[in-house]
N, C-alpha and C positions, 0 to 999 in steps of 0.2 A: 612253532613250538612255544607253548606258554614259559613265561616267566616263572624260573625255578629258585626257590633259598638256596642261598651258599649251602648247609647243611644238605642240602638233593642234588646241586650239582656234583657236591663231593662225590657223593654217593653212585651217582650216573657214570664217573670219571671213574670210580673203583670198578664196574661193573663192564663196562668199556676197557678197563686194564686186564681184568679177567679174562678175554679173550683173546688180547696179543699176548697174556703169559701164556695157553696150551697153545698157540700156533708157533712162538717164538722156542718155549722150551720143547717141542717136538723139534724141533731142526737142531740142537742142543745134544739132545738127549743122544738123537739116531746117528750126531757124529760120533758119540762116544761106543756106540752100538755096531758100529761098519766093521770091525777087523773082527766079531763074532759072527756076524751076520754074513760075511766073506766067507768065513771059513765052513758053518753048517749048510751054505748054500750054494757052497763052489763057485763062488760069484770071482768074475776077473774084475779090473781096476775098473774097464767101461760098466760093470755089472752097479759097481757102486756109486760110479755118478749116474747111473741112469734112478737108483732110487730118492736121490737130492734133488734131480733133474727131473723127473717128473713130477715130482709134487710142484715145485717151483716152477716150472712151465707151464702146468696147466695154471696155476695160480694168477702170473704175470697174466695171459691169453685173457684170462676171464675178469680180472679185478675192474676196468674199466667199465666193461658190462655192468659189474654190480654195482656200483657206484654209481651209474647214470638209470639204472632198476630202482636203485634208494630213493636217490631222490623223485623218481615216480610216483611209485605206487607206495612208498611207507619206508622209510630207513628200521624203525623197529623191528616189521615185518621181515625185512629182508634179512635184519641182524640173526632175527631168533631161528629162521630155516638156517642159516648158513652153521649155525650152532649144531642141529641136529643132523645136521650131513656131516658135519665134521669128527661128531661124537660115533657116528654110525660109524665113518669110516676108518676111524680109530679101533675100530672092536675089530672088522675086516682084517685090517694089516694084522694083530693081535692072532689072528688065524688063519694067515698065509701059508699052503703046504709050499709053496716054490717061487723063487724069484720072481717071474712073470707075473704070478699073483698077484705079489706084492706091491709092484710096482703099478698094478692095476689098481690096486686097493688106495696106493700111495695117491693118484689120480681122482680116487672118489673123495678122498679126505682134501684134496685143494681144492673143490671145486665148492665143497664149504668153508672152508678159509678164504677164500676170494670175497666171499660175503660180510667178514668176518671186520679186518682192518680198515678198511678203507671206509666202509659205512660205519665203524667207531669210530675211527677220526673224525664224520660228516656228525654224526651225533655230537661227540667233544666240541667240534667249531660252530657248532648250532647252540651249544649249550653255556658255554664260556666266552659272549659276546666281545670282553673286552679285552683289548690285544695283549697286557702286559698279564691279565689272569689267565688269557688262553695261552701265550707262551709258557707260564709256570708250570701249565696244566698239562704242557706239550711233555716240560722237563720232567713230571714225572711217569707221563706214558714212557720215554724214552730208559727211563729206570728200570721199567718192569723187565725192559730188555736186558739189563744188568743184572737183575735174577732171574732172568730166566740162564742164565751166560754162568752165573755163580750154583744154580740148581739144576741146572742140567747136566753138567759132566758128574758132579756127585751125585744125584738121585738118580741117573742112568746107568754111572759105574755100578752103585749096590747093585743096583737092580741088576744088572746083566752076571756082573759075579755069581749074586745069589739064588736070583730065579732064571733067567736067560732072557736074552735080548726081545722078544715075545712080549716083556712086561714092559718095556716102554713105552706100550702106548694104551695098557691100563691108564695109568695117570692122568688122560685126557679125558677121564669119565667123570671122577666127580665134581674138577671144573666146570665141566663142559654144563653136564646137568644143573648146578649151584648157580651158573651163570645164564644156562635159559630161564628160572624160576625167578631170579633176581631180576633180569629185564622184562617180564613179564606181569612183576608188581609193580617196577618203578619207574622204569625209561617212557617218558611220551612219545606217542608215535609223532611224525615230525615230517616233512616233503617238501620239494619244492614247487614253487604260487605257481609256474608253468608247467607240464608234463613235455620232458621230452621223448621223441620218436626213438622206437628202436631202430638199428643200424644194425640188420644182420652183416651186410656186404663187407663194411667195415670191421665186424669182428671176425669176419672168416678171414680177412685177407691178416689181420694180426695173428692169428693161432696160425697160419702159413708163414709166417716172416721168422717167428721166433721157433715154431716144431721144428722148421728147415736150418735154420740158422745151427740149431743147439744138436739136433741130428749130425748135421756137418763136422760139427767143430772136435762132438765125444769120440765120433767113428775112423775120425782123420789116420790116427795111428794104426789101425785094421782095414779100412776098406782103402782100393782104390784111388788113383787122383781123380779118373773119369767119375766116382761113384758120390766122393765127396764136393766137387767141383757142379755137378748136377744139382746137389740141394743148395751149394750156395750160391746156383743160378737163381734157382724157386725165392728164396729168401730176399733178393735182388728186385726181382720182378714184385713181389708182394710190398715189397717199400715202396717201390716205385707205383704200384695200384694207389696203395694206401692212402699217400701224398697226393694223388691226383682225386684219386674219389675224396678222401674226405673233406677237399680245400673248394667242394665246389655243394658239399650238403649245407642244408640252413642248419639243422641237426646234427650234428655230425658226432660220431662217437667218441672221438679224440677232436679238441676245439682246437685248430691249428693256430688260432691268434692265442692261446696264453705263452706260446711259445718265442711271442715278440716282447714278452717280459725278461730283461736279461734275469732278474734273480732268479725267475720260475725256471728258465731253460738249466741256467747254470744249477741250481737244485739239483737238478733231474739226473746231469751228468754228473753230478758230484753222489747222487746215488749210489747212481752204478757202479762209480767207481770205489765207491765207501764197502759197499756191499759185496762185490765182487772179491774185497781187498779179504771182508772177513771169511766169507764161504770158500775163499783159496788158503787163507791162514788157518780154518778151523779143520779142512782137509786134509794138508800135508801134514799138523801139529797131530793130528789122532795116529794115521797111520804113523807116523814117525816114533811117536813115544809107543804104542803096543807093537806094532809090526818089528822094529828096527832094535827098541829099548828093550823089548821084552813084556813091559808093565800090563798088568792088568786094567782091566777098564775104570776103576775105581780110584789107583792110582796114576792115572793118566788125569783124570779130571783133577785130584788134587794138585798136580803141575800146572792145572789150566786154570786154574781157582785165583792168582792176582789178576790174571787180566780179564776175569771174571770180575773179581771186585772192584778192580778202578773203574771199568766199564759202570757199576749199580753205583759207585760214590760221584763219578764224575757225571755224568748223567742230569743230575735235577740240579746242576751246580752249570752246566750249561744251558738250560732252559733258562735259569735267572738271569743268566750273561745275556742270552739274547732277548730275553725280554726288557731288561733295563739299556744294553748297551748295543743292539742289535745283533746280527748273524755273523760278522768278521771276523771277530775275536774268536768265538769258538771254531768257526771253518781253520785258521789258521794253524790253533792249539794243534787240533785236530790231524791239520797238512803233514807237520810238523814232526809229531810224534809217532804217526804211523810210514812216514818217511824212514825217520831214524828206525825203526822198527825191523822196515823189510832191510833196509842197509846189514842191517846187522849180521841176519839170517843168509843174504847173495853174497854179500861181500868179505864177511867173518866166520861166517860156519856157526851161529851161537847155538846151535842145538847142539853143537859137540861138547859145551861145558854148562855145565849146572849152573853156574852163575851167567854167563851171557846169555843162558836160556830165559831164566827168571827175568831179566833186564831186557831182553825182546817183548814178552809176553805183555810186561809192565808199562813200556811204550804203546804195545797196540790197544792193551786196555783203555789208556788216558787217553786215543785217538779216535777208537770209535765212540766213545763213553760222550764223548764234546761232538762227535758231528751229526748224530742224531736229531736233536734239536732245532738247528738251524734248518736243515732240511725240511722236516714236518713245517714249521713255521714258514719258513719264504713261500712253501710251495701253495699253502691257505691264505696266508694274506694276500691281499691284494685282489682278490677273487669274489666277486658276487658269490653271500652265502647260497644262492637257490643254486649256483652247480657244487658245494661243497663237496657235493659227494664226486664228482667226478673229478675235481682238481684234486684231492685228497689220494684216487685210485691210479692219475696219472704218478703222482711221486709213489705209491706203494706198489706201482707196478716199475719204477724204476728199479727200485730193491731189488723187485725179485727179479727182472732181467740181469743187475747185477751179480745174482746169488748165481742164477743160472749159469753166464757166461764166467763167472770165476770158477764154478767147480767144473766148467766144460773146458774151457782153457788149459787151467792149472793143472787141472787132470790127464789132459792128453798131452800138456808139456811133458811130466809124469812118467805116465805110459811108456811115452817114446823112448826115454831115458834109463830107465830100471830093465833090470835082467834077472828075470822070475830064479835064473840058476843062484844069481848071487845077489839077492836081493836087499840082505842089509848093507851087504858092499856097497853097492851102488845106489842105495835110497840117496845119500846126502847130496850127491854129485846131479844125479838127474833133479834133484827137487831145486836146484838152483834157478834153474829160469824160471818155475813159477815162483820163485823168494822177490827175483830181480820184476817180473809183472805184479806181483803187491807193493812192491816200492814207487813203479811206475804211478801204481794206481794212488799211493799217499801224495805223491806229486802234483795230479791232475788235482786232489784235494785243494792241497794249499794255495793252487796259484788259481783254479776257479774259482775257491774263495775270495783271494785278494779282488779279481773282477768283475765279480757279480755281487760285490755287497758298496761299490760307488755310489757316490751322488751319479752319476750319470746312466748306472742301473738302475737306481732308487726311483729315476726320470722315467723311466723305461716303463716301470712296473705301473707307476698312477698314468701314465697313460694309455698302458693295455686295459688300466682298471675303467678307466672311461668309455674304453671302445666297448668293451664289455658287459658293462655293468645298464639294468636301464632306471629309470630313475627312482621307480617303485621297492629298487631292492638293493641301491647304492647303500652300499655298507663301507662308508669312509674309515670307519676302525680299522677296519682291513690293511686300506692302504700304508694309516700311520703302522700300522705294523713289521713297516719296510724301516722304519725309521723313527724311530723309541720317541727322539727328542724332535718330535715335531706332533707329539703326543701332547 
């Protein structure tokens, strides 16, 4: 990629944010959309995580793919198709006669979004060489996720009140559009010095580990032990392939050494668990205030609106932290607050009053809002830029495994719990164990923060960076990126 002016990276960096704002405020939006979209479609509680869960699972399956396509044959190229399948599939959903449908449709639209994140991030880390500008650049990708968090529940409630649930995914068009035109005047196409090999084997056995996995996990409460125990044999066996085939490619689709980087691993799981924490918090919090409260969809998002905004304030406030001061401090912030968060919710009821409500919400805001950052950043540094794209798609595929397994969990904690006869009775009661796994998952935050951001992590990481890196595309910025003050 040539050398771009401050004034064109900005630029490149807005245009790259325009794309995690329609894929972020799509998952935003369609939470505030789920108790209309239940009800015109008779859809049951698995009806509804299957349409969060299939966009996100085929997403998760594919992003790795696309990221390691990026850096092949063109990241530009890959971007701007991933653009128009997305836009495409946004009109689809928009004209679903029936669940099935939809959730078909839900399917064509991740399979453009997979395109989407991961090869802007490969773009951002290509374009923002120097590690304390690229974390800054991190902090404000991570913001967009703040309004999309801030402009999702309110521009999906209007919408669903005023026009119906149908119109939320209008919205993704004239982004969608504004932002193929815009990368298509200004973003340099850009790839990495080596081409790597496709890896069907390796991505079948991934779309087997997680379809079975997330099949398993939604159906638990309806099917079977022999029916549910079967796929989480299948899911079993595919890890176990996975691990063996890929630790023995020169190629390999997933590089099993970036995983001897303690911060890169730790990232990974601190994804999941970040991620999982909100797609269970953003689940029970919708059905909870319109199913339970009554509220319409418009005033449900305004309940969701502080921890919408500390989310977009805190946000570009932990990109500078971890750019000046590394990734600890925000991980901790982070542990911390989204600890106290779910404590509130398992162990106090705070949905039951209007003020511990507000003061839950306020905690998971300041908790995701700070651990965004650090993640995008450990999981890029330290990484030869020519795989950018595919260590970028490894952490973006964490997410949405997280997102995945939190509304598949939390969801079927859920299920089990609630009794369709007396359903607001018993929402509070059954929603407990998924309150008490968003707790767990603030916990796994804090304390793989505290371990994955040592000197003896730090150690970890510049020497996976050596095993990996070859000399022609050592990118030392990288590495200090683990560690500010050796900058």
């Amino acid at each position: 990629m040539p050398e771009l002016s401050h004034r064109h990276r900005i630029l490149v960096l807005a245009i790259c944010c325009m794309s995690l704002l329609i894929v972020s405020l799509d998952v935003t939006v369609l939470n505030v959309a789920l108790p209309s979209m239940q009800q015109e479609l008779h859809a049951s509680v698995a009806g509804m995580q299957w349409t969060i869960d299939a966009y996100t699972l085929v997403l998760a399956s594919l992003l790795m793919l696309a990221g390691s396509t990026a850096d092949r044959i063109g990241r530009r190229k890959v971007f701007m198709t991933g653009l128009v399948l997305f836009t495409i599939g946004s009109v689809l959903c928009s004209l679903a006669p029936n669940l099935d449908t939809l959730i078909v449709f839900r399917m064509v639209q991740a399979v453009g979004g997979s395109m989407l994140n991961p090869v802007a991030m490969s773009i951002i880390t290509n374009t923002f060489t120097d590690p304390r500008e690229r974390a800054r650049a991190i902090g404000v990708w991570g913001a967009v996720v703040g309004i999309s968090m801030a402009a999702g529940p309110l521009v999906g409630g209007l919408l669903v009140d005023t026009v119906g649930w149908r119109s939320i995914f209008w919205i993704n068009l004239p982004v969608g559009l504004a932002a193929l035109l815009l990368t298509l005047r200004f973003v340099p196409e850009s790839r990495a010095p080596k081409a790597r090999r496709p890896d069907p084997v390796g991505q079948l056995l991934v779309i087997a580990l997680l379809g079975s996995l997330t099949y398993a996990i939604i159906e638990a409460p309806t099917s079977g032990t022999v029916h549910t125990l079967s796929f989480g044999a299948v899911a079993l066996v595919a890890l176990l392939g996975l691990l063996r085939y890929e630790s023995r490619r020169d190629e390999p689709l997933i590089d099993l050494r970036f995983f001897r980087s303690v911060p890169f691993s730790g990232a990974t799981v601190i994804a999941v668990s970040a991620f999982a924490a909100l797609s269970g918090f953003l689940f029970l919090s919708t059905l909870y205030l319109q199913n339970v409260r009554g509220l319409n969809a418009l005033h449900a998002g305004l309940w969701m609106l502080p921890m919408a905004f500390l989310c977009f304030v805190c946000a570009p406030v932990s990109g500078r932290l971890v750019g000046n001061r590394g990734p600890r401090p925000s991980l901790l912030i982070a542990g911390v607050a989204m600890t106290v968060s779910g404590v509130l919710f398992a162990a106090f009821e705070a949905e039951t009053s209007n003020v511990t409500l507000v003061i839950g919400y306020v905690f998971f805001g300041i908790g995701f809002g700070f651990v965004n950052a650090p993640i995008t950043n450990t999981a890029v540094s330290g990484m030869p830029r020519a795989q950018a794209g595919v260590a970028a798609a490894v952490a973006s595929t964490s997410r949405q495994i997280g997102g995945t397994l939190g509304v598949a969990v939390i969801g079927a904690a859920l299920a089990s719990g609630v009794q369709a006869s007396a359903y607001r009775d018993t929402f509070v009661a059954a929603s407990r164990p998924g309150w008490w796994i968003i707790t767990a998952c603030g916990v796994a935050v804090l304390v793989l923060g505290w371990l994955s951001s040592g000197r003896r992590a730090r150690a970890s990481a510049e020497e996976t960076a050596r095993l990996l890196e070859s000399p022609e595309i050592r990118d030392t910025a990288g590495v200090r990126a683990q560690d500010p003050s050796a900058a």
